[in-house]
C-alpha positions as CSV (number, residue, x, y, z in Angstrom):
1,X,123.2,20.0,64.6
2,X,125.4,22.6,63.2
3,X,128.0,21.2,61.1
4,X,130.8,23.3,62.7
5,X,129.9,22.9,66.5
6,X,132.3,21.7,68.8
7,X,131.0,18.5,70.6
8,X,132.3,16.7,73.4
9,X,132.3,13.9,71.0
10,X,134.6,16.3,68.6
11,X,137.3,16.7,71.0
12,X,137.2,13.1,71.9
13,X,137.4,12.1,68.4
14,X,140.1,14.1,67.9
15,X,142.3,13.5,71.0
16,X,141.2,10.2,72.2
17,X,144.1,8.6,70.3
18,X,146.9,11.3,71.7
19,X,145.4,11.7,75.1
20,X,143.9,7.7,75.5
21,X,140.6,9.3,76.3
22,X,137.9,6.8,77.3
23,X,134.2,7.1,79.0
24,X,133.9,7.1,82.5
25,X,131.3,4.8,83.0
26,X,128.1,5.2,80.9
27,X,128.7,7.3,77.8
28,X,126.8,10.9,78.6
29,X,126.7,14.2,77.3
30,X,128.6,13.6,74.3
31,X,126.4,16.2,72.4
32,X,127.5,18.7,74.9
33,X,128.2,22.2,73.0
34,X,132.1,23.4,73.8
35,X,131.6,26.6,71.5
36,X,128.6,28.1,73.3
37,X,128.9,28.2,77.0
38,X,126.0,28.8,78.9
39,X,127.5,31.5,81.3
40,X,128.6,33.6,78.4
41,X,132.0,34.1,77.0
42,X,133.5,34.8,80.5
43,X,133.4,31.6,81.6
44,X,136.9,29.6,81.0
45,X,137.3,27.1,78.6
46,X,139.6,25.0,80.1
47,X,140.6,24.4,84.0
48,X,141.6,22.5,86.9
49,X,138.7,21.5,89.5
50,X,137.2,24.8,90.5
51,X,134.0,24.9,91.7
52,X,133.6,29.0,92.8
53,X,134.1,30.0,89.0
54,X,133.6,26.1,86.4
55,X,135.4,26.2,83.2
56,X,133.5,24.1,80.7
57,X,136.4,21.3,80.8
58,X,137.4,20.5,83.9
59,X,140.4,18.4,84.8
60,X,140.6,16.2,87.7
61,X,144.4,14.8,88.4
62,X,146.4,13.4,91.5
63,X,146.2,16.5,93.3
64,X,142.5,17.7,92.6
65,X,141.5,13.7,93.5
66,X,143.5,13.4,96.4
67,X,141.9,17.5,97.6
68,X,138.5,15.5,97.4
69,X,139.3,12.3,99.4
70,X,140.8,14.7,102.4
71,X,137.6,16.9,102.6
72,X,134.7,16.2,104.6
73,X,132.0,14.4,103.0
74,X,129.8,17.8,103.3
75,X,132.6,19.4,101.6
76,X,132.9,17.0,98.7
77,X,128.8,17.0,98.5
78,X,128.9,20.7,98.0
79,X,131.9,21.1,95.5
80,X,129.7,18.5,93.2
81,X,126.9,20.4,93.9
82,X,128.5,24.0,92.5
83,X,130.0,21.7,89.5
84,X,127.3,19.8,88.2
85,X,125.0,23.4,88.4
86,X,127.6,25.4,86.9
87,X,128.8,26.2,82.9
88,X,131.1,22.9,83.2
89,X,130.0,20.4,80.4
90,X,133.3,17.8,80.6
91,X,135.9,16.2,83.0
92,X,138.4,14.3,82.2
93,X,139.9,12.6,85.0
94,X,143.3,12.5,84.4
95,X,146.6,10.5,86.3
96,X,144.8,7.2,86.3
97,X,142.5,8.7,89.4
98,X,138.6,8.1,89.9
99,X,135.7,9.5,91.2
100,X,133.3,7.6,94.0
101,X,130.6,5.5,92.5
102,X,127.4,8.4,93.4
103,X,129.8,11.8,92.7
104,X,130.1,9.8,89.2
105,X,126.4,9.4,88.8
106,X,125.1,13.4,90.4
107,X,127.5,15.0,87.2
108,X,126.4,12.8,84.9
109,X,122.7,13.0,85.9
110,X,123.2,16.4,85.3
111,X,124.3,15.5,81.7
112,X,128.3,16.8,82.2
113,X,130.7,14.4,80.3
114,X,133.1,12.2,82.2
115,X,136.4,10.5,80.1
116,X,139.3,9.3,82.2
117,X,142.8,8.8,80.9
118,X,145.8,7.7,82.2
119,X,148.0,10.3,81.0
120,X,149.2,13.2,83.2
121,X,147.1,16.3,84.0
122,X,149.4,18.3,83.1
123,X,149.6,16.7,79.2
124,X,146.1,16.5,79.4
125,X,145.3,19.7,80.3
126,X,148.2,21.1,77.2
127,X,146.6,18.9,74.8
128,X,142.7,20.4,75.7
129,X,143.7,24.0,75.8
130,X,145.8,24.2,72.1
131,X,143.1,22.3,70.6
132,X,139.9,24.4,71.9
133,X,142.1,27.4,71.5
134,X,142.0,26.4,67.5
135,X,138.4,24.7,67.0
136,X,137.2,27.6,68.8
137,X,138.7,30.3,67.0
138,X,137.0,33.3,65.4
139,X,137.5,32.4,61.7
140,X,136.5,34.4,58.4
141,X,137.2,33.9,54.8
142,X,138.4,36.2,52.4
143,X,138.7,36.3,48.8
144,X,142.1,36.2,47.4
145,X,145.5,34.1,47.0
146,X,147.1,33.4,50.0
147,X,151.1,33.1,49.7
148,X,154.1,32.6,51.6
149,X,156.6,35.0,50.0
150,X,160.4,35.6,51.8
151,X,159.0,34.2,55.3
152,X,155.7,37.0,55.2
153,X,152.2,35.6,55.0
154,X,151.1,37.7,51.3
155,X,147.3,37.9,50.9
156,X,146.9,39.0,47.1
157,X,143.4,40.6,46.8
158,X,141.6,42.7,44.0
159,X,138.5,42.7,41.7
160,X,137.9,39.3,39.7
161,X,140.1,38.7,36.6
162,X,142.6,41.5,37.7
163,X,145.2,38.7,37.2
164,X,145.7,37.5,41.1
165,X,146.2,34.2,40.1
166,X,148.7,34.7,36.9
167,X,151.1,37.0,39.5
168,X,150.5,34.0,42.3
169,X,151.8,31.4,39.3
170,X,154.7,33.4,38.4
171,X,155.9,34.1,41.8
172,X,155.1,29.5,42.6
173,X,157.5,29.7,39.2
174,X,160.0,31.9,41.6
175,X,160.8,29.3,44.4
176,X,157.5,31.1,46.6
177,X,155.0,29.2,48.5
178,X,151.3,28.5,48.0
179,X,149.1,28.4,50.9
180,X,145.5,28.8,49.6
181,X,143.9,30.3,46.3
182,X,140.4,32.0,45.7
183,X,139.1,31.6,49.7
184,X,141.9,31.3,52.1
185,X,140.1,31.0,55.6
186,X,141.7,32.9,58.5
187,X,141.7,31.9,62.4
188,X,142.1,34.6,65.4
189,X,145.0,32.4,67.4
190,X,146.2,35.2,69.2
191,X,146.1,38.9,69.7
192,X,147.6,39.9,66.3
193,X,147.7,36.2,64.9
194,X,145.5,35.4,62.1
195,X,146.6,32.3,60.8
196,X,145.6,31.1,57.5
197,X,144.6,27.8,55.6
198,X,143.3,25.7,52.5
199,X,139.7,24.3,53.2
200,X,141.0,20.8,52.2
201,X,138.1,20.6,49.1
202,X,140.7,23.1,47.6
203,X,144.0,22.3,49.2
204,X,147.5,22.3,46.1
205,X,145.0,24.0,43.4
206,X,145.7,26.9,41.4
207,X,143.1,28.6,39.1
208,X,144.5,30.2,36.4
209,X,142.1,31.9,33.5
210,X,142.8,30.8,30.3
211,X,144.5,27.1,31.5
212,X,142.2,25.9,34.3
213,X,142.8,24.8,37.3
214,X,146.2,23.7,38.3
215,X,147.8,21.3,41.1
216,X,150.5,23.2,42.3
217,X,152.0,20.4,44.4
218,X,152.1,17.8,41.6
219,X,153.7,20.5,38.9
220,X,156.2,22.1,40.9
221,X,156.5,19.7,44.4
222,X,156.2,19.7,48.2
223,X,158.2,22.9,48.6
224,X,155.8,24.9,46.8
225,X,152.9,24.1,49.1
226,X,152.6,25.7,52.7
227,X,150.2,24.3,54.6
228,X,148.8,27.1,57.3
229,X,151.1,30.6,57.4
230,X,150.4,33.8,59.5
231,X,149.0,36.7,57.6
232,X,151.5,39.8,57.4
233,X,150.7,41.5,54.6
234,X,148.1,42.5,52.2
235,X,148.6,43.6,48.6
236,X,145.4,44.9,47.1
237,X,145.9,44.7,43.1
238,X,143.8,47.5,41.4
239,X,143.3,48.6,37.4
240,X,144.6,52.2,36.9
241,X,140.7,53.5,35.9
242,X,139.7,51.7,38.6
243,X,137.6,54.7,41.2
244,X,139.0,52.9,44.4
245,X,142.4,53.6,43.2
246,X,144.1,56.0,46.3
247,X,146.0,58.9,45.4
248,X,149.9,57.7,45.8
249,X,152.1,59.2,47.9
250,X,155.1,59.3,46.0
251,X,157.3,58.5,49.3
252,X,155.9,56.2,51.0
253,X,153.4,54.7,48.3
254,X,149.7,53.7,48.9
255,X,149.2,52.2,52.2
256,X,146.6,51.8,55.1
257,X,146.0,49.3,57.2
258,X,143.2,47.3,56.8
259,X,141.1,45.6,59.8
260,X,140.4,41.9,59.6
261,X,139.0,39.9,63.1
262,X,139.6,43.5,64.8
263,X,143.6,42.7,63.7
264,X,145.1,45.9,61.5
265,X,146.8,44.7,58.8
266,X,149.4,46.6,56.7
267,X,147.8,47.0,53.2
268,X,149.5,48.2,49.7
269,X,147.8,49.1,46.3
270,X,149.4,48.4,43.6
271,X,148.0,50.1,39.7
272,X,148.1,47.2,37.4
273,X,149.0,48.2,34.3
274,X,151.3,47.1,31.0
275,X,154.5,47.2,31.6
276,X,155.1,46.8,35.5
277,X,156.7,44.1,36.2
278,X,154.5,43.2,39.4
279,X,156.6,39.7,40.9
280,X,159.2,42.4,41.2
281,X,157.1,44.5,42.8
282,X,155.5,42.8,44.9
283,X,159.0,40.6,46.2
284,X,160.6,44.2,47.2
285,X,157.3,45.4,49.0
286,X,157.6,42.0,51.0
287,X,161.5,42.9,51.8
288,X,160.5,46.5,52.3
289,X,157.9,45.2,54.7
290,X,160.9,43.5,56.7
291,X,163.1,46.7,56.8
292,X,159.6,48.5,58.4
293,X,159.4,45.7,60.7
294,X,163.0,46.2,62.1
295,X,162.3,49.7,61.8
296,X,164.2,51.1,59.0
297,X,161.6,53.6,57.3
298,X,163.2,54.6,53.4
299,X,160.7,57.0,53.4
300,X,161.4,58.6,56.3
301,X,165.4,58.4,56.0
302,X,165.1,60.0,52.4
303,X,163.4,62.7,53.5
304,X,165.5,63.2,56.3
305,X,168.2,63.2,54.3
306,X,166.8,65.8,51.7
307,X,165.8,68.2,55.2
308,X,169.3,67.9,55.8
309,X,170.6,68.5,52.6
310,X,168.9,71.8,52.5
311,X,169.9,73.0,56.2
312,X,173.2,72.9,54.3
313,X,172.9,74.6,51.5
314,X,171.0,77.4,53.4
315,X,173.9,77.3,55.9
């Protein structure tokens, strides 16, 4: 089985000791996938009882349970009927309640996963919903130094050996933060939220040419790690002969914005080259990032100001 599939048997693993998740009954469909519905990607993930349109984790509490006992039997025959033939492939019957004896033994024949917990269906349901929304996540990884650098997610990127990882050391040496060096991987949480990580094989480390590779927590402490930050901004380092290297716009500078999961992501270039100083550089286009944000343009006011300037004179 794939190594990164999402099992029935991963979530409970994972939330059996938050959630007191335990089989109902006989262990079944424990190999169940999560991450590859059988309906396609419009059915839900997560849900309460709903046999017209079954999300692949169903939960079950007071008020589902007590629905069930007040319908007629015909009823309750055919709302197992649409669940154990639909996309569902868990319920977790929540608030302590149960399921009758043969409704217990049709979903499982049909290979559906049943836990029960004694925990709220409301927690429950929480719990199930920010932990799917994560292990199911559209993820990449990208090559670079990942950084937390005045509260902005900093993705350092260029050709090998342009010096990503000496400019990462010397703004650690700064007071910044290190999230992940040489292949940060990045998860689609939201919209416009790709949050970024350290695959754990690589988690405090540093490589720098020339002195190996470094454990940034035990040199410079705690504070200098960050363990997962949301990516803001990309700075793409570049040698001045280099043919990639974009015309700059002496206003506003080099920048595009550059798509990662279908997210746009501002991007600078900056030349490397003796003599620039690029911590410096790359601390002020962080705090000109947060002037942009808050919608102060420099650019844009300096030219206004020069349009104005020469109204005047003209005048």
């Amino acid at each position: 089985m794939d190594s990164h599939a999402v099992t029935v048997r991963t979530v409970v693993d994972a939330l059996a000791p938050a959630l007191a998740l335990r089989w109902h009954g006989t262990p079944t469909g424990g190999d169940n996938r999560l991450d590859q519905p059988a309906g396609g990607e419009t059915v839900p993930k997560v849900g309460y009882l709903n046999f017209i349109h079954p999300p692949r984790v169903q939960i079950i509490g007071a008020a589902e349970a007590d629905y069930l006992r007040q319908a007629s039997p015909a009823l309750r025959d055919h709302i197992i009927d649409r669940v154990r033939t639909g996309d569902t492939a868990m319920i977790v019957i929540a608030d302590g309640m149960g399921l009758e004896e043969p409704h217990a033994l049709a979903l499982q024949s049909a290979g559906i996963a049943l836990l029960a917990t004694d925990i709220p269906a409301h927690k429950v349901s929480y719990r199930m919903r920010h932990y799917l929304s994560q292990a199911l996540a559209r993820r990449i990884t990208v090559h670079g130094v990942f950084l937390e650098i005045l509260s902005i997610g900093l993705l350092l990127t260029g050709r090998p050996a342009v010096g990503k990882s000496e400019l990462a050391l010397e703004l650690i040496t700064r007071g910044h933060r290190l999230v992940a060096d040489d292949a940060p991987e990045f998860a689609l949480l939201g919209p416009d939220d790709l949050n970024g990580g350290c695959p754990p094989v690589l988690q405090d480390f540093l490589e720098v040419r020339g002195l190996g590779v470094l454990n940034i927590r035990a040199m410079f402490g705690e504070a200098a790690i960050k363990r997962r930050k949301q990516l803001g901004l990309i700075i793409n380092l570049l040698r001045p002969d280099d043919p990639d290297l974009p015309v700059t716009d002496r206003l506003s500078g080099s920048r595009r914005e550059r798509d990662i999961l279908e997210v746009g992501i501002p991007e600078i270039t900056l030349p490397v080259a003796p003599g620039h100083n690029l911590a410096v550089l790359v601390e002020a286009a962080c705090r000109d990032h947060l002037l942009r944000q808050q919608g102060h343009r420099s650019d844009e006011i300096f030219a206004a100001r020069q349009a104005a300037h020469m109204q005047d004179g003209a005048a």
